[in-house]
C-alpha positions in Angstrom: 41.4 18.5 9.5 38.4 16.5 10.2 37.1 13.9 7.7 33.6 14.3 5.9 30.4 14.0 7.5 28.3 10.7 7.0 24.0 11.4 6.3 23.2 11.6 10.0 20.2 8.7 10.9 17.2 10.2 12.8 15.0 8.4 15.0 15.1 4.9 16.4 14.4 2.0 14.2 14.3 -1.4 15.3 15.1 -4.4 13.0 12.1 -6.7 13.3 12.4 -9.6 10.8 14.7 -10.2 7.6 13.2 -11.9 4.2 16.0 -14.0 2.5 13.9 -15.0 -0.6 11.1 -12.7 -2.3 10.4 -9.0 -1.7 7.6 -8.2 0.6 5.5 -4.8 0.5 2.5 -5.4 2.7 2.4 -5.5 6.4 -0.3 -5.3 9.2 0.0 -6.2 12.8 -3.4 -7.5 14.7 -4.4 -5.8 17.7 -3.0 -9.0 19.8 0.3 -8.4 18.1 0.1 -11.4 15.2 2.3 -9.9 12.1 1.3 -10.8 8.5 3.4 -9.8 5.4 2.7 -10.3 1.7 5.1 -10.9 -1.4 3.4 -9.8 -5.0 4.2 -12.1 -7.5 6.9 -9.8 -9.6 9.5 -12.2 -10.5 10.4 -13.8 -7.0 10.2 -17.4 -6.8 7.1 -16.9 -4.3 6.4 -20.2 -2.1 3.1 -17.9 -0.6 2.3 -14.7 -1.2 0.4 -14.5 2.1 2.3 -15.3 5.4 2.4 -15.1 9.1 5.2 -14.3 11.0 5.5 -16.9 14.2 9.1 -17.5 16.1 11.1 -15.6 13.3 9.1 -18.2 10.4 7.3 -17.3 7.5 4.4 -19.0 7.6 1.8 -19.5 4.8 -1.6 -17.7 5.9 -4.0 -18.8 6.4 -2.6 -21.9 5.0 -0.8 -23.4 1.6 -4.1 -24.5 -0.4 -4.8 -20.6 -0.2 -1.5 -20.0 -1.8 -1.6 -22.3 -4.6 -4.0 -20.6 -6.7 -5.0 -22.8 -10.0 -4.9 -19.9 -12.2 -5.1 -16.3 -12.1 -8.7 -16.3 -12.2 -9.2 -18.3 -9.4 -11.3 -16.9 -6.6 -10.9 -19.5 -4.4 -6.9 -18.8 -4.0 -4.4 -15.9 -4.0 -3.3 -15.2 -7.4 -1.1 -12.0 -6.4 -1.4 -9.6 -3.2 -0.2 -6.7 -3.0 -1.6 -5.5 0.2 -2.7 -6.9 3.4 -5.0 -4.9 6.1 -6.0 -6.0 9.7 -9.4 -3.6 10.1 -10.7 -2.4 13.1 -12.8 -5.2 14.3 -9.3 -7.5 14.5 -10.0 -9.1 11.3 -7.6 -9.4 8.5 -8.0 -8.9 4.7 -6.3 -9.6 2.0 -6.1 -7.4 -1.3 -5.2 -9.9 -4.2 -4.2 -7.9 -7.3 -5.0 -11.1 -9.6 -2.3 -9.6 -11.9 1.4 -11.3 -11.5 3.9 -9.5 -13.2 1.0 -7.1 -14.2 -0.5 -9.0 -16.2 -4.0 -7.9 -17.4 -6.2 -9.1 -14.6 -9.3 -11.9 -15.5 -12.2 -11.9 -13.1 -12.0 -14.1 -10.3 -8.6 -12.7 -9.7 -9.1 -9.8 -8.2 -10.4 -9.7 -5.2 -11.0 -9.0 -1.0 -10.6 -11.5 1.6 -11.4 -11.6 4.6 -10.2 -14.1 7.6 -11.4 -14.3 11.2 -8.4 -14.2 13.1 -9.9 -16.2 16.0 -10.6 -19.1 13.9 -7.8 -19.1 10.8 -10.2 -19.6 8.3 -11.7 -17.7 5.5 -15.1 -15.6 6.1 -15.6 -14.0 3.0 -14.8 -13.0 -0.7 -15.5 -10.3 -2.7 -14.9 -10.1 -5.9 -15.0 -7.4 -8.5 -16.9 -6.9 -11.8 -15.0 -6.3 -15.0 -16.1 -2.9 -14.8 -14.7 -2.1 -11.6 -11.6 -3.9 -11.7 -10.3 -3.5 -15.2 -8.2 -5.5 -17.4 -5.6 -2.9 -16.7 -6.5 -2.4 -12.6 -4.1 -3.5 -10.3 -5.4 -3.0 -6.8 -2.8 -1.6 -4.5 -3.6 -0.6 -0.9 -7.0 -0.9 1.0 -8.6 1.0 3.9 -11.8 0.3 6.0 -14.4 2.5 7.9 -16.8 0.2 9.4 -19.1 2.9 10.7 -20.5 3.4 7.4 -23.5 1.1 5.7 -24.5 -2.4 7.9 -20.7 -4.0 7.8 -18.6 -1.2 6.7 -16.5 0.6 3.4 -13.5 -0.3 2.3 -11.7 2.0 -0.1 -8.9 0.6 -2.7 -6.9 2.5 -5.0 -6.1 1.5 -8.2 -2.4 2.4 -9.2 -2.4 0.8 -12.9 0.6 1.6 -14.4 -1.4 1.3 -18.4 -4.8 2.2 -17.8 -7.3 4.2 -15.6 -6.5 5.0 -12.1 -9.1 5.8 -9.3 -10.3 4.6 -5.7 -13.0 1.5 -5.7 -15.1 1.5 -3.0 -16.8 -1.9 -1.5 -20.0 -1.9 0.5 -18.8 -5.0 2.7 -22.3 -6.1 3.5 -23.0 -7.0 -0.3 -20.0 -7.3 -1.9 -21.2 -4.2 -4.4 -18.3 -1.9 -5.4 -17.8 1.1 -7.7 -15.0 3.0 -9.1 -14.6 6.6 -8.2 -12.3 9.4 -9.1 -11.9 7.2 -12.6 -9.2 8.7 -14.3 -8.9 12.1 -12.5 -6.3 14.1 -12.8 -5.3 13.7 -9.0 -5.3 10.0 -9.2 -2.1 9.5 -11.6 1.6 10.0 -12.3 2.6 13.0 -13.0 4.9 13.5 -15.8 8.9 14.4 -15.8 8.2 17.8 -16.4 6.9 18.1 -13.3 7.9 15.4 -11.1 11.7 14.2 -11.3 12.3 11.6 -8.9 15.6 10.7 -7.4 16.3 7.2 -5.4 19.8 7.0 -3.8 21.1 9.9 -5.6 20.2 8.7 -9.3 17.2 9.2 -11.8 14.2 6.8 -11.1 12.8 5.5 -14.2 12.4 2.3 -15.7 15.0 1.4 -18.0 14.8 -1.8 -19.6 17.6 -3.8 -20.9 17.0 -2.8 -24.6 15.3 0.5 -25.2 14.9 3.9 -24.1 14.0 5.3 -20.3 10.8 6.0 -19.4 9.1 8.1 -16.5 7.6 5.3 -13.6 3.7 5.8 -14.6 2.0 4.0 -11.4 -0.6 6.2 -10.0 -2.9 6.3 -6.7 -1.1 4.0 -4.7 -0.7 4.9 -0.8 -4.1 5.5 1.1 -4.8 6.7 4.8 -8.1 7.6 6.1 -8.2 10.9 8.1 -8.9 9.8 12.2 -12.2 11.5 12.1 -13.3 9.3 9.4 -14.3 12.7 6.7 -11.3 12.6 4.7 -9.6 10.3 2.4 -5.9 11.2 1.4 -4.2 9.2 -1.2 -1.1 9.7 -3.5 0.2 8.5 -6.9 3.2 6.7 -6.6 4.9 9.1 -9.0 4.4 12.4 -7.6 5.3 14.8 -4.8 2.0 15.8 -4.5 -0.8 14.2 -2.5 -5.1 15.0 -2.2 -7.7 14.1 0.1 -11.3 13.4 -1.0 -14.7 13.4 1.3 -15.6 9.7 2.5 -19.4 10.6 2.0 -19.4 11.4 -1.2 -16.8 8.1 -2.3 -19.2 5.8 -0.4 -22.8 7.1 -1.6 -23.3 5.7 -4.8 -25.8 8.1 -5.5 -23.2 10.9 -5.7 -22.5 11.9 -8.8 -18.8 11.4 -10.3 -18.3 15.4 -11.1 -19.9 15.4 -7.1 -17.3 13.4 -6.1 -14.4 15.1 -7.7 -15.9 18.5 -6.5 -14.6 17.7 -3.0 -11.1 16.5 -4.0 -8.4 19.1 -2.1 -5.2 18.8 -3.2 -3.2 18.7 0.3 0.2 20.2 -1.2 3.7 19.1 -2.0 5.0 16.5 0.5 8.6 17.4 -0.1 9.1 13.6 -1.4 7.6 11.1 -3.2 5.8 8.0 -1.0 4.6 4.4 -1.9 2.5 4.1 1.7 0.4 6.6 3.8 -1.0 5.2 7.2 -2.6 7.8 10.2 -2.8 7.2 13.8 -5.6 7.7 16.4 -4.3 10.8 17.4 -4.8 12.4 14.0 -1.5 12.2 12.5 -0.5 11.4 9.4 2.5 8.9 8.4 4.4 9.2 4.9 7.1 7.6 3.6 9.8 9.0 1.4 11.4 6.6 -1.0 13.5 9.2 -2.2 15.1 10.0 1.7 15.1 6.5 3.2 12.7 7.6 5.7 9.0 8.1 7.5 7.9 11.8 8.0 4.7 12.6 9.8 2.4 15.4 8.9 1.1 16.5 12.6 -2.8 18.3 13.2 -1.6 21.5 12.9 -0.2 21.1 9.3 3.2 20.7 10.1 5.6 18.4 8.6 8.4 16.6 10.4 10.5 13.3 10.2 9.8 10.5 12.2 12.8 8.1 11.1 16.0 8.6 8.4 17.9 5.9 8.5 20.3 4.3 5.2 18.6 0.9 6.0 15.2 2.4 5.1 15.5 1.4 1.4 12.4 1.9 -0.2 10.4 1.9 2.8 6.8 0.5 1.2 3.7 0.2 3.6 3.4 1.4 7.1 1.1 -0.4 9.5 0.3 1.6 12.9 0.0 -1.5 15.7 -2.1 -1.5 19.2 1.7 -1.8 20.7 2.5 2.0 20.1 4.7 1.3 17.4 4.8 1.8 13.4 5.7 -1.0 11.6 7.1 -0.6 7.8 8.7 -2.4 5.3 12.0 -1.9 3.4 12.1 -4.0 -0.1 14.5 -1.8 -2.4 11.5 -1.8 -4.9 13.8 0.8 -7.4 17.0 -1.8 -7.5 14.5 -4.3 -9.2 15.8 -4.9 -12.9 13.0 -2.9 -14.4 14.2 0.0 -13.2 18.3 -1.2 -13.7 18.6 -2.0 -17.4 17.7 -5.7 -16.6 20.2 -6.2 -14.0 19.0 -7.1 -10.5 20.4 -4.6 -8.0 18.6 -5.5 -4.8 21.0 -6.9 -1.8 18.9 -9.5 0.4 18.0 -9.5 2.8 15.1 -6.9 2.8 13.6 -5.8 6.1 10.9 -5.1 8.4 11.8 -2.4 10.9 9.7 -0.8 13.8 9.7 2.9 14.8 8.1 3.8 18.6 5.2 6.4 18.0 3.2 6.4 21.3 -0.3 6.1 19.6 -2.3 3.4 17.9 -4.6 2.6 14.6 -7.2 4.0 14.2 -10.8 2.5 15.1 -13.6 3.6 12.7 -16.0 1.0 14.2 -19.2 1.5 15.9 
C-alpha cells in the first residue's frame, strides 16, 4: 500500500535572497537588474525601511539619513513604506504610508518619492493633502502611466483597514492628487458572509490576545495597470473578487465621481484571495493567492491558470515583473503575525524573495 500523497509544487521557483530580521512586502527590480525591497514599520525592529540589495546585503536606499525619519510627519525622511515601484523611465519611487503600526497618518508623512537611479539621490516629493490622504489612509501599492499629462499618473490605492478606501491619483508634473472611487463598494472588504478566507488550512481573521475574532477589513490593496494602458484592475485584500476601472476617467479631474464609478467592471471571482496584482507586456495578468501559496496568471483570452504552487510561497505579497524575463515576489508569512495569532508570533525567519521565469517583461507606458 502506498503512502499518502504530498501537495504537489508547480512551476519553478528560484530562491533569490533571505531576510533574517524584519518582514518585507515591496519589491521592484530596475531595468539594469538593481533589486530594492521595503520593510513597513509593523513591529519589526526596522534598521531601514528602504534597501538595496548588493552582493547578498541589505543596504539602506538611497542612504541611512533617508531612513531615520524625525517623526512621522517628516517629509524629508521615510516614516513607513509599504510599497516600492521602479516606473518605466528606470526611476524608482517610494510609497511611504506615514502610518507605523497604522497609526493615523499626519501630513508630511505620507508621501511619493522619487530617486534617479543614475545618480542615488532624491528628485522629488510629493506629498498629499489631508483630504486625499486621510487620517485613516494608509497607502499600499502604486502604479505609473507616463503617457498621460506632461510627466505622467501614478495611481495608489488606499487599503485603510478603519476608514475610506479608494484609488488617489497623482498628476506627477504638479504634485496635485485626488481620491477617486472614495468609498465604493468595489474598493473594500467584503464581509464573512461572503468572503471566508482560509490561510494554511485555518480561518484568517485577526484575533487578538484578549477579545473576540474579527473578519481582516483591509480593502483595495493590489493594483496592475492593463498593458494597453485603458484599464485599471485592483482588489481588496479581503475578497475573492477583483474590478477594473477606466484610466481616463481616474486621471481627468474633471470626471465626475458617479462618472468615474460608471466605468468600474467587476472582473469576477479570482478563485482566491491576493495581496499583489502585477501584468506583463504581453497583456497578462499576475495574481497571487495567499490562500494556495502560489502566483496564477489570468492570460488575454480570460483564462486562468497557475504560474507557481510551491509550500515555500507563504504569503506571497507583491510581484514585480523585471527586464530579465522573470517575476520576482515576496514571501513574508503576513497571516502568522500576532495579530492574526492571539498575540503569539507565528512567523519562522527567514522570509524570502523567490523568482519564477515568465519569458516577458514590464510593462512600458512611456512615450
Amino acid at each position: 500500500m502506498n503512502g499518502p500523497v504530498g501537495d504537489e509544487p508547480l512551476g519553478e521557483l528560484e530562491l533569490v535572497h533571505t531576510f533574517t530580521g524584519a518582514m518585507p512586502t515591496g519589491v521592484s527590480v530596475s531595468h539594469r537588474g538593481r533589486i530594492f525591497v521595503n520593510f513597513p514599520k509593523w513591529g519589526d525592529e526596522v534598521p531601514a525601511t528602504v534597501v538595496e540589495l548588493r552582493d547578498g546585503r541589505e543596504v539602506p536606499y538611497p542612504d541611512q539619513p533617508w531612513n531615520d525619519p524625525s517623526g512621522d510627519d517628516d517629509a524629508d525622511a521615510f516614516v513607513s513604506v509599504q510599497s516600492i515601484v521602479v516606473d518605466p523611465a528606470d526611476r524608482l519611487w517610494v510609497l511611504d504610508t506615514g502610518s507605523p503600526m497604522f497609526q493615523p497618518t499626519k501630513p508630511g508623512g505620507p508621501k511619493l518619492v522619487r530617486i534617479d537611479l543614475d545618480t542615488d539621490m532624491v528628485a522629488q516629493v510629493i506629498t498629499f493633502p489631508p483630504d486625499v490622504a486621510l487620517p485613516t489612509t494608509y497607502l499600499n501599492d502604486v502604479r505609473f502611466d507616463l503617457r498621460r499629462g506632461e510627466s505622467g499618473v501614478a495611481y495608489i490605492t488606499d487599503s485603510a483597514s478603519t476608514g475610506p478606501n479608494g484609488i488617489i491619483v497623482v498628476d506627477l508634473a504638479s504634485g496635485a492628487s485626488w481620491r477617486r472611487l472614495h468609498d465604493h463598494p468595489s474598493t473594500k472588504a467584503e464581509p464573512l458572509t461572503t468572503f471566508r478566507p482560509v490561510v494554511e488550512g485555518r480561518p484568517f481573521l485577526e484575533r487578538p490576545a484578549d477579545g473576540p475574532p474579527k473578519p481582516v477589513s483591509m480593502g483595495a490593496d493590489g493594483i496592475a495597470i492593463s498593458a494597453d494602458g485603458t484599464r485599471l484592475h485592483y482588489c481588496p485584500l479581503a475578497s475573492r473578487r477583483w474590478y477594473s476601472v477606466s484610466t481616463e476617467a481616474l486621471a481627468d479631474p474633471a470626471v465626475t465621481q458617479e462618472a468615474v464609478a460608471a466605468t468600474v467592471v467587476d472582473e469576477g471571482d479570482k478563485g482566491t484571495a491576493s495581496d499583489g496584482l502585477e501584468t506583463d507586456d504581453a497583456g497578462r495578468l499576475y495574481l497571487t493567492s495567499y490562500e494556495h501559496n502560489a502566483v496564477l496568471r489570468r492570460r488575454p483570452d480570460g483564462e486562468y491558470e497557475t504560474l507557481v504552487h510551491d509550500p515555500r510561497l507563504l504569503w506571497p505579497d507583491t510581484m514585480s515583473v523585471a527586464a530579465d524575463g522573470h517575476l520576482y515576489v515576496t514571501a513574508n508569512q503576513l497571516h502568522r503575525q500576532p495579530q492574526y495569532q492571539r498575540g503569539q508570533d507565528l512567523r519562522r525567519r527567514p522570509y524570502a524573495l523567490f523568482r519564477t521565469r515568465i519569458d516577458a517583461g514590464p510593462v512600458l507606458l512611456r512615450r
